[in-house]
VOTOR-666595 format. One record per residue (C-alpha): x, y, z. Coordinates in steps of 0.5 Angstrom, whole numbers. Layout:
% VOTOR-666595
{{X Y Z}};
...
END
This chain:
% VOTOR-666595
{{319 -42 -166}};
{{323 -48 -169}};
{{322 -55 -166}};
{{330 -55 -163}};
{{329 -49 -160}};
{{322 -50 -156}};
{{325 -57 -154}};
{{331 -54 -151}};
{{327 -49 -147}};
{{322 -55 -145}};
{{329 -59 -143}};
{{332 -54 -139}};
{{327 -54 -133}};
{{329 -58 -128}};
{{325 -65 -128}};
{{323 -65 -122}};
{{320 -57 -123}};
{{316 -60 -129}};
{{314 -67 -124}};
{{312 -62 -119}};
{{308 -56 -123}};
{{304 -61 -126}};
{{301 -65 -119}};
{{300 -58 -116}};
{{297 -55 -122}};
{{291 -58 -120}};
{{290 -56 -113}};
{{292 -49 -115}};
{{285 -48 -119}};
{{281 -52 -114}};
{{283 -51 -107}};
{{280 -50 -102}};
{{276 -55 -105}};
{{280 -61 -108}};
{{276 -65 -106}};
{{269 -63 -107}};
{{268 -64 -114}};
{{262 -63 -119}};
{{263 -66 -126}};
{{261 -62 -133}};
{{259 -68 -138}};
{{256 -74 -137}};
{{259 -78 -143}};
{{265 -83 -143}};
{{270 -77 -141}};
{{265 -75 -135}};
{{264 -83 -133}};
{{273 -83 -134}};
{{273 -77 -129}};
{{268 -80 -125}};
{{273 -87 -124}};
{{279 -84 -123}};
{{276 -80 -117}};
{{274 -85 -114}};
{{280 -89 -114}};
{{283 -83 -112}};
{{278 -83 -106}};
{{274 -77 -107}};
{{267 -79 -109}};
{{263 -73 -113}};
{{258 -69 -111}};
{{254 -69 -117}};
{{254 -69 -126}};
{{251 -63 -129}};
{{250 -64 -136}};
{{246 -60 -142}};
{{242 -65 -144}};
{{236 -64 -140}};
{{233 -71 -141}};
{{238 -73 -136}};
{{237 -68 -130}};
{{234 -70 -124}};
{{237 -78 -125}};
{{244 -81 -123}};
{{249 -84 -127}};
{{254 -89 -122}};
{{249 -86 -117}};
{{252 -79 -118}};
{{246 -75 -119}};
{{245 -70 -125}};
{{244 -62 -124}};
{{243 -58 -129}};
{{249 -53 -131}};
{{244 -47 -127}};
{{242 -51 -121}};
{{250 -53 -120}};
{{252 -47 -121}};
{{246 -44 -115}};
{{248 -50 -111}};
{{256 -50 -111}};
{{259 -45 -115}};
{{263 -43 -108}};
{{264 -49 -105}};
{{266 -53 -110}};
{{271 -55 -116}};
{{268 -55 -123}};
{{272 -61 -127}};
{{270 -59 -135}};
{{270 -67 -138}};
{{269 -65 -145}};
{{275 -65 -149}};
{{274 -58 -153}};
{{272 -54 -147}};
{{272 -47 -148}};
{{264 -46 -149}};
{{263 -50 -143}};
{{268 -47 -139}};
{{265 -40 -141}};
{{258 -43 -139}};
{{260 -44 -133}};
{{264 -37 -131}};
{{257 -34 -134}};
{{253 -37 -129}};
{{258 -35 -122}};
{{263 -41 -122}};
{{270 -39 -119}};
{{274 -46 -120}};
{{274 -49 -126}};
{{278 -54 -128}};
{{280 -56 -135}};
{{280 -64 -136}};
{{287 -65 -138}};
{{289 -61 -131}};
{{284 -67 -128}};
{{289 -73 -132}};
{{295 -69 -129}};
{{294 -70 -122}};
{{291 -77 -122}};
{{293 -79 -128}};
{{295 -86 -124}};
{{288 -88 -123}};
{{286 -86 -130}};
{{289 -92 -134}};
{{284 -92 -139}};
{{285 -85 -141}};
{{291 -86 -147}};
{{289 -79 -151}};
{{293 -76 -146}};
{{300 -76 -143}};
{{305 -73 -138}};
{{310 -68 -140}};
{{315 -71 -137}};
{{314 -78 -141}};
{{312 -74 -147}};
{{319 -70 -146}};
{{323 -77 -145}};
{{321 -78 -153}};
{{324 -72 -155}};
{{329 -75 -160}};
{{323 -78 -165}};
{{320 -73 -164}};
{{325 -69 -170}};
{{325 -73 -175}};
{{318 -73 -176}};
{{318 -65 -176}};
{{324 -66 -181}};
{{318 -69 -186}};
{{312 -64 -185}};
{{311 -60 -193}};
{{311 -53 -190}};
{{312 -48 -184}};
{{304 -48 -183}};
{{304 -56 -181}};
{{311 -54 -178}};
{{308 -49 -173}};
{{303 -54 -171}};
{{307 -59 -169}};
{{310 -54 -164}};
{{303 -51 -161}};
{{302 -58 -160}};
{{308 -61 -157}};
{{308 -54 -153}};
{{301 -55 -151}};
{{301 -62 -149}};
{{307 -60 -144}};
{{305 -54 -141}};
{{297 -54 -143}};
{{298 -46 -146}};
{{291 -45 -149}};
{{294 -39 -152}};
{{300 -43 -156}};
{{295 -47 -160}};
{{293 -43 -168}};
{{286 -42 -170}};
{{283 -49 -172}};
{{281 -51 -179}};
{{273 -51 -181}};
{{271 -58 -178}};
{{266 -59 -185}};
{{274 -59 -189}};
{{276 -65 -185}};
{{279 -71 -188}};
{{277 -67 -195}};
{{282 -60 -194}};
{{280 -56 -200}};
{{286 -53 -200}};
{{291 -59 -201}};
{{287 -63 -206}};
{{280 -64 -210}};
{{276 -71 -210}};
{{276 -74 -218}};
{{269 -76 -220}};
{{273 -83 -221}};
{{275 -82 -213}};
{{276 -89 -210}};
{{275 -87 -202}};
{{277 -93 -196}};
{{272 -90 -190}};
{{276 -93 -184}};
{{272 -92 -178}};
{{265 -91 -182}};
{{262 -90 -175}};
{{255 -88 -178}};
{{255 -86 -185}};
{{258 -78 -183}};
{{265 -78 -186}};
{{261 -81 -192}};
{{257 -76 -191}};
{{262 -71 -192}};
{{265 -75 -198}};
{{259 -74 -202}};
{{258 -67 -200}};
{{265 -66 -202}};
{{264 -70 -208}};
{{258 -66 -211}};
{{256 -74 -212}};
{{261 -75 -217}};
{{265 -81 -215}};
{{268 -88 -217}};
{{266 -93 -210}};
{{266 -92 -204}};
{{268 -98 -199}};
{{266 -96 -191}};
{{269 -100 -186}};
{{266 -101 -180}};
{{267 -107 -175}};
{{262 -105 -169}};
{{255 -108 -171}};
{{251 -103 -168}};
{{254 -98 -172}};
{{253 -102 -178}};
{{247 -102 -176}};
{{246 -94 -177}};
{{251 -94 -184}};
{{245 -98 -186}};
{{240 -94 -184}};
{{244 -87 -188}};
{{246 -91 -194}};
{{238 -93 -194}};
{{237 -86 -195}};
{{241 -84 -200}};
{{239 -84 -208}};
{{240 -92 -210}};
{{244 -90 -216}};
{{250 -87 -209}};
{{248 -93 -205}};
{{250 -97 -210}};
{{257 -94 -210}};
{{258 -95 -203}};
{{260 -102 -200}};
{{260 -104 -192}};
{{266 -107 -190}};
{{264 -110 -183}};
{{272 -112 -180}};
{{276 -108 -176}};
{{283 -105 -180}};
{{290 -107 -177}};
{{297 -111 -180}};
{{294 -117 -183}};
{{288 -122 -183}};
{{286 -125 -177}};
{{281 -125 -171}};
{{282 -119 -166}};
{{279 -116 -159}};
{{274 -111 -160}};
{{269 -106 -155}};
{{264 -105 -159}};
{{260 -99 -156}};
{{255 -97 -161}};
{{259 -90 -162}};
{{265 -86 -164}};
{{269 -89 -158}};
{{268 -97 -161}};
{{276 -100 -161}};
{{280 -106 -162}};
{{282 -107 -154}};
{{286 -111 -150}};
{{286 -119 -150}};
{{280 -121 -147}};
{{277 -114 -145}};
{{270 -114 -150}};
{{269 -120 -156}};
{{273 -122 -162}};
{{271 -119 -170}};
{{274 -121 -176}};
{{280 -116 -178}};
{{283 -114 -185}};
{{289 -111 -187}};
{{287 -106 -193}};
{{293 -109 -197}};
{{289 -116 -197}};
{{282 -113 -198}};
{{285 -109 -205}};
{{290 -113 -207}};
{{285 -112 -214}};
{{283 -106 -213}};
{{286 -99 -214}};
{{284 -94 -207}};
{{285 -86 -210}};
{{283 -84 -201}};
{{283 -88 -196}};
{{281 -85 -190}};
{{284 -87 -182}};
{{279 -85 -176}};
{{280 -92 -173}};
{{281 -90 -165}};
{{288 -92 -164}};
{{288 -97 -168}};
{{292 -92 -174}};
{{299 -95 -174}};
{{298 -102 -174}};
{{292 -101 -180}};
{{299 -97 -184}};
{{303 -103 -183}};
{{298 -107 -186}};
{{297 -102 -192}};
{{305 -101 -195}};
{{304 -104 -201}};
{{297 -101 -202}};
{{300 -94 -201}};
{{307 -96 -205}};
{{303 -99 -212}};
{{297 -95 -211}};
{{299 -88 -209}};
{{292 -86 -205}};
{{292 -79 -201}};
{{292 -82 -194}};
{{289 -78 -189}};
{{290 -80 -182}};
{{287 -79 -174}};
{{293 -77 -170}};
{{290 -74 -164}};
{{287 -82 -161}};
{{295 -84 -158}};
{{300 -78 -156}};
{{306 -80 -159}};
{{302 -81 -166}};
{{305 -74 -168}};
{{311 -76 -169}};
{{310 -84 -171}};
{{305 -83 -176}};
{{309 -78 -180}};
{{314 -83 -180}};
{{310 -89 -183}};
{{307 -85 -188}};
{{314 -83 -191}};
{{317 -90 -190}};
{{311 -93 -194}};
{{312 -88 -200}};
{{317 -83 -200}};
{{314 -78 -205}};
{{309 -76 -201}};
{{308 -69 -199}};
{{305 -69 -191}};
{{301 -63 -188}};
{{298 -63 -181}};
{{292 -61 -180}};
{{286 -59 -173}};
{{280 -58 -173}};
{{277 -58 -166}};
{{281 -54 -160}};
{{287 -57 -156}};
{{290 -62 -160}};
{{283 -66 -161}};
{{280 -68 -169}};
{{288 -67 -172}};
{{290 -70 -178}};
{{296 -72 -183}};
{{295 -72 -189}};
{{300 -75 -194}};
{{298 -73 -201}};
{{303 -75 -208}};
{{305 -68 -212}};
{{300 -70 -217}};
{{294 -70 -212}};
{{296 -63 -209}};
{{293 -56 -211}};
{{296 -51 -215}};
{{295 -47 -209}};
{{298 -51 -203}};
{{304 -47 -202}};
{{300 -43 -197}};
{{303 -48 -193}};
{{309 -45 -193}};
{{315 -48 -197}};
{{313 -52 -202}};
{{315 -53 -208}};
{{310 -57 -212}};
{{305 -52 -215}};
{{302 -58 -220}};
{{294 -57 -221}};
{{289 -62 -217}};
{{286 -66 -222}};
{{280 -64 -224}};
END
């Protein structure tokens, strides 16, 4: 299905039919007990499931989570279960939310152990989503449909009817939650490195933006076979540069010394910006005045004299801004840019754009490597960097040889 053609059938149905098949899409799968409520996962989506419930008036009858080391304790005064003893307590007389972006485990867990109503999380955001304003991965479909017209220029730019035909699973996804629409996601171990686009050269210079502890570096070397130029990791929560310390503490000296910290956040130019910095994958740039100010580096000043081959985005919403801050890089240096799409909505169809605006040669596939529409990635790669095989993709012309 083309793009013109889903978005046609999407905007035929009446707004109102749309506005009201997303507030009962809840009440559906939970009633009789829309208001008895058990939360699978007890990590940053449970705690934001738990808020919005709250504010909604409901207050939760417990966690349950398969971390044992939390069972028998209380988060927020919310007591933790075990996935077995909720289910004994609660399987028929209450709704089971599954607060875990890629679900489809948990939620098989749960019917295995009895439990009749399980609710996906993203059902959960549809009903309350007015008492969820920190949850920014996820959008109404009406307000996704509003932005229909920026949506085609952005699938105009895709190399390839393989990244096409996912453009439109997610768009379809993303309005209709149709599990069944979404292809089978890549391996997670080719993600940022997709062997199939694009090799590294033993003189690769690769940004790690959002280094977090050293695990995309990690898969850099791997990917690597340790035959790389230098590598500059980029990560502006101190507790996180703490744990990249202790990674590169473990490798070979003659890699670590390759490797150089970068402690800033990345955005459109030099300066000061807000940043919650909470030690894990989650550490953001964050509204004025939310969390403590860090230093912030546009890549474009950091390598006025330095030529990066990869740069790497995994920056948690930040990607747009950290683009506009590195157009000249992308212009002069030409490097394979491989960027996180999933952490905004309507970052589908803006990335692309500003990928393309930056260096129009380049060639742009997207890429998923979780359920749903989680761990997506656009990848912009100058024809000189592309494989000799990349027209599995679909229409590509280019059929150059990667660089060995």
């Amino acid at each position: 299905m083309s793009l013109q053609s889903l978005l046609a059938e999407l905007l035929s149905r009446p707004r109102e039919q749309v506005e009201a098949r997303v507030s009962a899409a809840f009440d559906q799968i939970a009633a009789p007990f829309e208001k008895r409520i058990v939360i699978f996962g007890c990590a940053y989506l449970g705690k934001l499931a738990l808020s919005g419930l709250r504010a909604a008036g409901i207050e939760p009858l417990a966690f349950c989570d398969n971390n044992p080391r939390l069972w028998e304790t209380l988060i927020d005064g919310v007591p933790v279960m075990s996935p077995a003893v909720a289910a004994a307590s609660y399987n028929r007389s209450a709704a089971f939310i599954v607060a875990i972006y890629n679900s489809a485990a948990s939620r098989n867990q749960l019917r295995s152990l009895g439990c009749l109503r399980i609710v996906p999380y993203p059902v959960l955001f549809w009903k309350f989503s007015r008492f969820m304003p920190g949850e920014d991965r996820m959008e109404l479909p009406q307000r996704i449909l509003d932005r229909a017209r920026e949506m085609e220029p952005a699938y105009s730019l895709l190399s390839g009817e393989r990244s096409r035909r996912e453009f439109c699973a997610q768009i379809r996804w993303r309005c209709l939650l149709d599990y069944d629409c979404l292809p089978p996601h890549d391996d997670p171990r080719e993600m940022y490195f997709p062997a199939d686009l694009f090799r590294i050269s033993p003189d690769e210079v690769f940004v790690d933006c959002g280094a977090f502890d050293g695990d995309s570096l990690r898969a850099f070397l791997s990917a690597a076979n340790g035959q790389f130029g230098q590598v500059y990791a980029w990560e502006a929560d101190a507790g996180n540069v703490e744990k990249l310390g202790r990674c590169l503490s473990e490798l070979p000296s003659a890699v670590s010394a390759k490797v150089t910290v970068m402690p800033y956040a990345v955005g459109r130019q030099d300066g000061k910006v807000w940043f919650s910095a909470v030690g894990t994958v989650g550490s953001r740039v964050a509204a004025a005045g939310s969390a403590q100010e860090v230093q912030c580096r546009s890549l474009d000043s950091a390598f006025a004299d330095t030529r990066p081959s990869l740069i790497k985005m995994d920056i948690e919403g930040a990607e747009p801004e950290a683009l506009l801050g590195a157009v000249r890089t992308m212009a002069r240096h030409r490097p394979i840019m491989a960027v996180c799409a999933y952490h905004k909505c309507d970052h589908l169809w803006t990335i692309p754009q500003l990928l393309k605006a930056a260096n129009p040669d380049y060639k742009i596939y997207l890429r998923r490597y979780a359920e749903d529409c989680w761990e997506t990635v656009y990848y912009a790669v100058p024809p000189e960097r592309l494989c000799g095989n990349a027209h599995t993709d679909g229409a590509v012309s280019e059929e150059v040889a990667c660089l060995s």
